[in-house]
N, C-alpha and C positions, 0 to 999 in steps of 0.2 A: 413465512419467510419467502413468498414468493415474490415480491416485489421484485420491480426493479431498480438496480443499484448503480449508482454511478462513484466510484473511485477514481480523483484527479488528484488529489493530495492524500500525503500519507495521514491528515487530521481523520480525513473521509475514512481509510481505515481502520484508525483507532475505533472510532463509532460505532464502525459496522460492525468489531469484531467487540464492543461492549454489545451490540444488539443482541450477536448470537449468543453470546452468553447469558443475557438477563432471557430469553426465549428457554435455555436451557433449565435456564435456573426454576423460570419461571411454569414451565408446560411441562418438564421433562421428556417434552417431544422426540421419542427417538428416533426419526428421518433425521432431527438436527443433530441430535447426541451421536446418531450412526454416521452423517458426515462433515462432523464437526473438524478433523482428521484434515481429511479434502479440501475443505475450507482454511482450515490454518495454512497447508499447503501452497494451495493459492494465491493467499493474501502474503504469503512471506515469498513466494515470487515476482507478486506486485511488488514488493516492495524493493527487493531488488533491482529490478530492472528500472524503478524510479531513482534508486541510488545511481545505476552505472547513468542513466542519462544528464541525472543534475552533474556530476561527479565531469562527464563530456562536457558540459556547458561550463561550467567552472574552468577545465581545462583550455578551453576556447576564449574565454574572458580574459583571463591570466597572459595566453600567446599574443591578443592584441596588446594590451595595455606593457607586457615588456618589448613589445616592436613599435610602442610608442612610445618607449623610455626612449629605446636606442638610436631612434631619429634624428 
């Protein structure tokens, strides 16, 4: 699990965190088992802060298009 990982989309996510669990599943590796914890952690603040930024862009999208109704 050392690689390196790149998360741009929440699919990338999804993946990673089937990865860590067939590695779980699969090795019973406890470096993984032990910061599996940390890991969810993380991933559920990525994902977060992908919500609050789509969630800004949305709301930016929305501001033009009704101050282009009201033209």
């Amino acid at each position: 699990m050392t690689n390196k990982i790149q998360l741009k989309t929440p699919e990338d996510v999804r993946r990673y965190v089937c990865k860590v669990l067939r590695t779980i599943q699969e090795s019973g590796d406890d470096k993984v088992i032990e910061n599996a914890g940390k890991i969810s952690q993380l991933l559920g603040q990525w994902i977060k802060a992908y919500e609050v930024q789509e969630l800004a862009d949305i709301k930016k999208r929305l501001k033009t298009l009704e101050e282009a109704r009201n033209v």
